[in-house]
C-alpha positions in Angstrom: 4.6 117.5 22.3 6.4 114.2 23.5 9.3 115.4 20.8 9.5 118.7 23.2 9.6 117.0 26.1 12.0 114.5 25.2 14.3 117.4 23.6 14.0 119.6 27.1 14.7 116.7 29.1 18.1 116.4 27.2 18.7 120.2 28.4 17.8 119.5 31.9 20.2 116.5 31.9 23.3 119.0 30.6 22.3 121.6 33.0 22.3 119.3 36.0 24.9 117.4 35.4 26.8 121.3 35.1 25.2 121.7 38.2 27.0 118.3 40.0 30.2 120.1 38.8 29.6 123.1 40.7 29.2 121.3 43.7 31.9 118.8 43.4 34.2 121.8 43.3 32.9 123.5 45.8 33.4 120.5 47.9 37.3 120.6 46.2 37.9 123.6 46.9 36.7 123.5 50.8 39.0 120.7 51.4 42.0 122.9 50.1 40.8 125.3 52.0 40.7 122.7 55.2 43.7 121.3 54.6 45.8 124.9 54.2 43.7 126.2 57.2 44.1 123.1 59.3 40.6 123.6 59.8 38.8 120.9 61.5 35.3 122.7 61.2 36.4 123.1 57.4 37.2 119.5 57.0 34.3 117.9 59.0 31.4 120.2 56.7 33.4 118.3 53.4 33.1 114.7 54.8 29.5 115.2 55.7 28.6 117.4 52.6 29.4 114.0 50.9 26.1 112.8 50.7 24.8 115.3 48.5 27.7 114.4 46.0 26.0 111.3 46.0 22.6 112.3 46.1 22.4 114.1 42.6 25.0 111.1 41.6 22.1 108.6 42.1 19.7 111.3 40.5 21.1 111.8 37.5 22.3 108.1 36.8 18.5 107.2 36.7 17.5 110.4 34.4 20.3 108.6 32.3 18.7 105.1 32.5 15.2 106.8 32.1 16.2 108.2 28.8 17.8 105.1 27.1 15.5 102.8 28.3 12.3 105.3 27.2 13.7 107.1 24.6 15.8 105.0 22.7 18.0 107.5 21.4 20.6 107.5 18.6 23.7 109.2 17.0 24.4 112.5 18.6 21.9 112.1 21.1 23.0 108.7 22.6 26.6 109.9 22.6 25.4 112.7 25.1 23.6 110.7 27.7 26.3 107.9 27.8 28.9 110.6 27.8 26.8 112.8 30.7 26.7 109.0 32.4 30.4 109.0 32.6 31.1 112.1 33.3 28.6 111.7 36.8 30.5 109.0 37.3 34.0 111.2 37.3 32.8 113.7 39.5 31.5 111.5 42.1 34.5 110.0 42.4 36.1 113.8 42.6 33.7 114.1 45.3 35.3 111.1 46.9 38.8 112.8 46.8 37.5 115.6 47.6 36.4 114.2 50.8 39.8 112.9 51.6 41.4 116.3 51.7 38.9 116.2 54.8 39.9 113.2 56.5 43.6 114.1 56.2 43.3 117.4 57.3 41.3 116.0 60.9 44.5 113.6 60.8 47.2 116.2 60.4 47.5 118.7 63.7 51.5 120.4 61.8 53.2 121.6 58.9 55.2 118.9 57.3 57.7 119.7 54.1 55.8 122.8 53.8 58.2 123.3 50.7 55.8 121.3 48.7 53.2 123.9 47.6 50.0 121.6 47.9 47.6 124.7 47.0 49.6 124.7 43.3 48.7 121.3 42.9 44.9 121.8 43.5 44.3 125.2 42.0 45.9 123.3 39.0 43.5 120.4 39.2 40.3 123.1 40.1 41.4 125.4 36.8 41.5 121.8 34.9 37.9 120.9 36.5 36.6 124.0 35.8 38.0 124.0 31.9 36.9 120.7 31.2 33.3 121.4 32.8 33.5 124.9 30.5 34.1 122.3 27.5 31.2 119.8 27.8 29.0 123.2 28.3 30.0 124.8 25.2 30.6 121.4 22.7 34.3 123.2 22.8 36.6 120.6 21.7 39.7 123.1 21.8 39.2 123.1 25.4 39.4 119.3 25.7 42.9 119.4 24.2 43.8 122.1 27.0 42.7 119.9 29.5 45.1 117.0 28.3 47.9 119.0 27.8 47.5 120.4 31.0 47.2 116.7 32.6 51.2 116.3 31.2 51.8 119.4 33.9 50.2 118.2 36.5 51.9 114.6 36.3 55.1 116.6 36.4 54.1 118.7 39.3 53.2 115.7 41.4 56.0 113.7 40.3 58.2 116.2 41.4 56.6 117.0 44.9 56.6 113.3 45.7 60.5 113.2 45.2 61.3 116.1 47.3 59.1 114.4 49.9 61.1 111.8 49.6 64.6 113.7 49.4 63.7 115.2 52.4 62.9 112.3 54.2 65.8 110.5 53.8 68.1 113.5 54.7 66.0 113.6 58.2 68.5 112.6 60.9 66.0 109.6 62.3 68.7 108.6 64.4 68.0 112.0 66.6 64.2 111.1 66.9 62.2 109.2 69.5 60.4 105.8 68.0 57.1 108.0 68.4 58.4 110.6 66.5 60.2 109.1 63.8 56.3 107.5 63.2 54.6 110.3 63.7 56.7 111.5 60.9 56.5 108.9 58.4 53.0 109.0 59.1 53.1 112.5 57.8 55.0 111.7 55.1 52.8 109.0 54.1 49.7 111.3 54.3 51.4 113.9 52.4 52.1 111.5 50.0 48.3 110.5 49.6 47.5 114.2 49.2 49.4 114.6 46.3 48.5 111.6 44.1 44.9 112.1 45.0 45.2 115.6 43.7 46.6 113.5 40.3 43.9 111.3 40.3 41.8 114.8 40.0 43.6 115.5 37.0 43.1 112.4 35.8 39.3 112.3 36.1 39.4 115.6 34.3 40.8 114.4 31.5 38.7 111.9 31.2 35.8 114.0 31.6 37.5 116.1 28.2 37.8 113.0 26.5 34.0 111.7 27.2 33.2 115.4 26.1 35.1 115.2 23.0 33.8 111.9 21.7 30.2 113.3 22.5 31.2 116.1 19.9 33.1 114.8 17.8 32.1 111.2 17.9 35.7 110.3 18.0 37.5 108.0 20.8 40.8 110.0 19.9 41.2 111.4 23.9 40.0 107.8 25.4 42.4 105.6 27.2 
């Protein structure tokens, strides 16, 4: 009976920690939302949804601790409660970003460069969330691959949106604006800036996430640096 109970509170830790996922990107896809909308409402319902990002955080690194410490587990089973354990830890800091895309959209009131395409970026960084969290789900290892190979994309997505940010801003006649103006502007540009490599540090937890998922399966470090 303790065997059972043991064994279903290994199922209950997969399932919840599936169910932090759903509500980190929720919380991502709201601040895309706010920050496309300029929608303060939006924005404000993502900074103070916060807390329950870090609410089932807290929750599940102590159903973590609760099993090692009680339960003592080994080989496949220990690789899946340290891998769950950094995988909270990933989307909590998603969460964080996530939040961010809040704070900027209260901060911005205008379009600036709206040549870079900020919803590509983060419907890339969603679809990698949402493949990643499909892989430690299914044991699908494939998947894990995908999600680092899409990572490469991503880099070169924001790479390229920070340059034409910076293009841009150096081939603004500043000599035409007012001192407020000219830092209004580079305040934009600095936000803007922000958005995008937050939207990289997305990716980035997402790979991780694939490569804490793979070595759970696989019980190889190959996707870990």
């Amino acid at each position: 009976m303790a065997r059972k109970s043991y064994q279903q509170q290994l199922v209950d830790l997969r399932e919840n920690v599936l169910y932090m996922s759903e509500v980190v990107m929720e919380r991502l896809r709201l601040g895309l939302n706010a920050l496309e909308q300029k929608d303060h409402d939006l924005a404000q319902e993502v900074i103070e949804g916060d807390y329950e990002v870090n609410e089932l955080y807290l929750g599940l690194e102590q159903d973590c601790i609760d099993l090692l410490a009680l339960q003592q587990p080994v080989a496949s089973d220990l690789r899946m409660i340290a891998a769950s354990f950094k995988i909270i830890t990933d989307l909590e800091r998603i969460g964080d970003l996530a939040v961010n895309l809040g704070e900027y959209t209260l901060q911005a009131d205008h379009d600036v460069f709206p040549e870079v395409d900020i919803q590509e970026l983060g419907n890339v960084t969603l679809e990698m969330l949402e493949t990643t969290m499909d892989a430690y789900a299914d044991d699908n290892t494939d998947a894990c691959y995908a999600v680092a190979d899409s990572d490469d994309d991503l880099d070169k997505l924001c790479e390229r949106a920070s340059a034409l940010v910076v293009r841009d801003l150096i081939e603004t006649e500043l000599e035409e604006n007012t001192e407020t103006e000219i830092e209004r502007l580079l305040q934009d540009v600095s936000r803007l800036l922000l958005t995008i490599r937050d939207l990289e540090r997305i990716g980035d937890h997402a790979v991780n996430i694939a490569a804490r998922t793979f070595y759970m399966v696989e019980n190889d470090d190959e996707l870990i640096y």
